[in-house]
C-alpha atoms as one frame of an Amber mdcrd trajectory, in Angstrom:
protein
  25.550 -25.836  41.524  28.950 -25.133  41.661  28.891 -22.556  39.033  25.537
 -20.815  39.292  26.341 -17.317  41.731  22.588 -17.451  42.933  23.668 -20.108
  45.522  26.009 -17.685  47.085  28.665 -20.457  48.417  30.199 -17.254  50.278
  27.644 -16.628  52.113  27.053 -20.172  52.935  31.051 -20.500  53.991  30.545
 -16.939  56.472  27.289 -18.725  58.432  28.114 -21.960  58.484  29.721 -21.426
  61.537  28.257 -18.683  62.908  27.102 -18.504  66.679  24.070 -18.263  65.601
  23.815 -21.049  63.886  25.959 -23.182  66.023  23.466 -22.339  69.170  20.580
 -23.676  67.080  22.542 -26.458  66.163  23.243 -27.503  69.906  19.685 -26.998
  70.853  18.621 -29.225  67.528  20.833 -31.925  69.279  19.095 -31.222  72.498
  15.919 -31.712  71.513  16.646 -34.607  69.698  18.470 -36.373  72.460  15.907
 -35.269  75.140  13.134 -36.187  73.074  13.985 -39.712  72.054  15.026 -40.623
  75.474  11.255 -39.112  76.706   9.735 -41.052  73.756  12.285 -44.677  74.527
  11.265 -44.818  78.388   7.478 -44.042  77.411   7.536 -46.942  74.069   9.296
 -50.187  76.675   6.605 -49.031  79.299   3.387 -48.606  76.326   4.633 -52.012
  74.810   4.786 -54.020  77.822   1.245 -52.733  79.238  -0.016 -53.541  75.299
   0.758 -56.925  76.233  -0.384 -57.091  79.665  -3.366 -59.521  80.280  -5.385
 -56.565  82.145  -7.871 -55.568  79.886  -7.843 -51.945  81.403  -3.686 -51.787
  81.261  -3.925 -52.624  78.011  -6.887 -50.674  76.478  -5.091 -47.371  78.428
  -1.582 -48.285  76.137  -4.103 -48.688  73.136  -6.033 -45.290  73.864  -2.631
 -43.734  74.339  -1.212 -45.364  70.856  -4.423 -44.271  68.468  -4.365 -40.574
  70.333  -0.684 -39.956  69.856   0.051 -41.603  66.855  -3.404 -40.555  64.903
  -3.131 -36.633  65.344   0.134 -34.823  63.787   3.035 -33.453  65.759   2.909
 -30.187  64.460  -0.826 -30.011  65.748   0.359 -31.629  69.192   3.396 -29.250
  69.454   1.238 -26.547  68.655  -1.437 -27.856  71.966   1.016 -27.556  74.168
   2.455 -24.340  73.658  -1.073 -23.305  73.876  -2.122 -25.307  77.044  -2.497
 -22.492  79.176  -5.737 -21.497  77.272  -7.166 -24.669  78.598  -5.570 -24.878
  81.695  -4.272 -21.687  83.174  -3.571 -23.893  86.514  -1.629 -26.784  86.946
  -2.167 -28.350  90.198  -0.634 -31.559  91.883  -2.373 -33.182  94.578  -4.639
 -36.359  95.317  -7.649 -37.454  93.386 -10.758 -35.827  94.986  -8.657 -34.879
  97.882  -6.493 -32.435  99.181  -4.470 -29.909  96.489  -0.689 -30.100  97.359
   0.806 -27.655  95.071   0.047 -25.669  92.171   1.529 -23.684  89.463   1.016
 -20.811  86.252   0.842 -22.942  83.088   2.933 -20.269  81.376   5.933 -20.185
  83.793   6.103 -24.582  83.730   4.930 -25.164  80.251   8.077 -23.025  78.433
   8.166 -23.376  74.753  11.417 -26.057  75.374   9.032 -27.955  78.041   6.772
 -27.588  75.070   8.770 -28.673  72.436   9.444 -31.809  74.671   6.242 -32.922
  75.113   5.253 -32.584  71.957   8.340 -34.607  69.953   8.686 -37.199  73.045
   4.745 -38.049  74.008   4.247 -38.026  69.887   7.632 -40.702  69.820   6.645
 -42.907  72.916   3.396 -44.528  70.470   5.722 -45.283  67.468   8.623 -46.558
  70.262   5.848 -48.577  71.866   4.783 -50.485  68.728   8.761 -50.687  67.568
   8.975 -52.349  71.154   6.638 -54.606  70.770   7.178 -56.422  67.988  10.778
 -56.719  68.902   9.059 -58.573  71.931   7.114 -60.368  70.171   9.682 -61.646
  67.728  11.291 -63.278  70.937  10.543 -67.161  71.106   7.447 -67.946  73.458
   9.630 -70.805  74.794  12.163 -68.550  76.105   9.490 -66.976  78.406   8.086
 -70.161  79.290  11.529 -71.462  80.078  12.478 -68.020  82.917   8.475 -68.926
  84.335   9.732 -72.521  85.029  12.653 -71.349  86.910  10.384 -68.889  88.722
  11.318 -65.877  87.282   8.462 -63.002  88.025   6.927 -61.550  84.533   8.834
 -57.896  85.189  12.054 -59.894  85.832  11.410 -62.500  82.342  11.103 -58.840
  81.000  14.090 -57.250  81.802  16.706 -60.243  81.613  15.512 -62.360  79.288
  13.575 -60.829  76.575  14.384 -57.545  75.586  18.045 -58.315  75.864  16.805
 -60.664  72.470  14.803 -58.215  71.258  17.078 -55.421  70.813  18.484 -56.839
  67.361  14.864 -56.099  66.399  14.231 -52.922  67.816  17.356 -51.165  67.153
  17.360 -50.933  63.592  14.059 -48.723  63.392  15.058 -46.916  66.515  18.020
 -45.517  64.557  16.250 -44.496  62.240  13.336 -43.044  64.254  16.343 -41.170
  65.695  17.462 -39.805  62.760  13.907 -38.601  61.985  13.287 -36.814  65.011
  16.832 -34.751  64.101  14.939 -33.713  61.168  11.364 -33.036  63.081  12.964
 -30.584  65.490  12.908 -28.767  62.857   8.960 -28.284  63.421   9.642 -26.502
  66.909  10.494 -23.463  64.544   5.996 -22.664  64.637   6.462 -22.130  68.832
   9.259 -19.920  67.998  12.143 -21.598  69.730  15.363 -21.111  68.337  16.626
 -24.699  67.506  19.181 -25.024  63.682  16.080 -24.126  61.382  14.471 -21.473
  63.455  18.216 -19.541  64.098  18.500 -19.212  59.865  15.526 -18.052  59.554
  16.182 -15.449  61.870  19.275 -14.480  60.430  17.832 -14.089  57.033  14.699
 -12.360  58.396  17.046  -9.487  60.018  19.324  -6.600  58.206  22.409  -8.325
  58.503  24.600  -9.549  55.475  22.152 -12.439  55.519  19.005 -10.824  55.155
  16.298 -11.775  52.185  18.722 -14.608  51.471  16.570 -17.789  52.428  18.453
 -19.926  49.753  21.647 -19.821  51.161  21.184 -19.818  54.692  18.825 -23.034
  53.982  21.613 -24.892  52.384  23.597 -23.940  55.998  20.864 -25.487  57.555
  20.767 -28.706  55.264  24.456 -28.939  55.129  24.392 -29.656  59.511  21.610
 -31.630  59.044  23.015 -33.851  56.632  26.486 -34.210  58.735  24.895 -34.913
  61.611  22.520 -37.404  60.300  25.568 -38.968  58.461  27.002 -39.287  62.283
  24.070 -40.826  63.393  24.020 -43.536  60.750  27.829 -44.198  61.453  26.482
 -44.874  65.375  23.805 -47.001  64.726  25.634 -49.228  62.543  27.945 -50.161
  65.181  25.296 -50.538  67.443  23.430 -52.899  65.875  26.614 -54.958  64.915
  27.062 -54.749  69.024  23.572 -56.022  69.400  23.641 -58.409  66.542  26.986
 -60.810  67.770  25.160 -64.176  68.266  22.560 -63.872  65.589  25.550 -65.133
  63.420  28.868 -66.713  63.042  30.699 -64.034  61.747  29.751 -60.103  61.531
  29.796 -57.990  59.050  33.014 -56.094  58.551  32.998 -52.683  59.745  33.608
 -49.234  56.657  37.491 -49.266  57.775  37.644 -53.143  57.453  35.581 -53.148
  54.036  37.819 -50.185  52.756  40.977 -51.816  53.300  39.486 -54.994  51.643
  38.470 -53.513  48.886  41.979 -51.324  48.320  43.625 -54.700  48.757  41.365
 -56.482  46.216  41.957 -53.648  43.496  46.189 -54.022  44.570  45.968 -57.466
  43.862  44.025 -57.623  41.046  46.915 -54.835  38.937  49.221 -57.370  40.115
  47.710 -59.367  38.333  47.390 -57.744  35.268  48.612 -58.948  31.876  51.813
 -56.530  31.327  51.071 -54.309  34.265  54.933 -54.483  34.791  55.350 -53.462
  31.572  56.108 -56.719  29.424  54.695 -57.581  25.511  51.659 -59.249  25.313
């Protein structure tokens, strides 16, 4: 790789900071952090009406779940940047009554509005299932125990057992955030310019770039993989936040690790037979 001149690391050095690339790279991170906050708010809400004891509140969560998480996001992204062929009106108003407002699909529905509601409706069904079985993994007792004291159900909810249940959630939400950094990448079909969409437009044109897919790729894979790398660092601490009670002492963090592990190998040439220089 570092040899072979087909990878062009010269080109690679001139883009990877181009404003091109940078602007898709800000939009990626966009996206991402739009859509997983869409997809978070929708999951808590799903799970809890999963669990609700109305049959209808639950079947709708259920209907949503097997709609959302059965049919692929490239399909669904694709839907709604085509939604004004189904509905060239969107209207607001009361059921069977009186029509408030209305608008042109094409001037709401924007291929970012798009983009949106396909990565964050698609994320809300896996959230809602990663939020309910952290619920679930929370003692029964503990709800039984806020009902005694007369704590409503919303209230048990909010103070009581997701505060337990986010050492269970976390974990896969990292990484479900991590994925969706990679699935913006998708948004590139509705031809909005997010980190993959901006190479390919660069080596699509008749710039120095052009016809060179390979290494404008490795640009793209190269801020993909440092800002996934970022990501990882930021859940880890997260989940040692969330994880203090769960055990008597937690887990060191890289710098503490590091500087036990330089100090083991110090000690241990200390410790050497004739590492001061002396016969055997």
């Amino acid at each position: 790789m570092a040899t072979n001149p087909r990878f062009e690391w010269g080109l690679v050095r001139q883009y990877f900071t181009s404003d091109t690339v940078l602007h898709g790279l800000l939009v990626t991170l966009e996206l991402t952090a739009v859509a997983m906050a869409v997809g978070i708010v929708l999951g808590v809400v799903l799970a809890v009406m999963r669990l609700s004891p109305n049959p209808l509140i639950s079947g709708t969560s259920w209907g949503y779940i097997w709609l959302f998480r059965g049919t692929p996001v490239l399909v669904q992204l694709l839907f709604w940047n085509f939604i004004s062929a189904l509905y060239p009106r969107i209207s607001l108003g009361i059921a069977f009554g009186p029509e408030l407002a209305h608008f042109n699909a094409n001037s709401v529905i924007t291929p970012f509005a798009a983009a949106i509601l396909g990565l964050g409706l698609n994320e809300g069904a896996y959230m809602a299932e990663i939020v309910r079985a952290g619920i679930l993994s929370v003692d029964e007792g503990q709800t039984e125990a806020a009902q005694a004291l007369g704590m409503t159900r919303l209230q048990t909810m909010r103070r009581i057992v997701l505060p337990q249940a986010m050492r269970v959630i976390i974990p896969p939400t990292g990484n479900e955030t991590i994925s969706m950094l990679k699935t913006t990448s998708l948004v590139s079909v509705i031809a909005y310019t997010e980190l993959l969409y901006a190479v390919q437009l660069i080596y699509s044109g008749t710039g120095p770039g052009a016809y060179k897919q390979i290494p404008l790729l490795i640009v793209a894979s190269l801020w993909y993989l440092i800002v996934t790398t970022v990501l990882s660092v930021g859940q880890y601490y997260v989940e040692r936040y969330f994880g203090r009670g769960s055990s008597r002492q937690l887990p060191d963090t890289p710098l503490q690790r590091l500087r036990r592990n330089l100090f083991s190998v110090r000690h241990a040439e200390v410790g050497l037979p004739g590492a001061s220089g002396e016969k055997r």
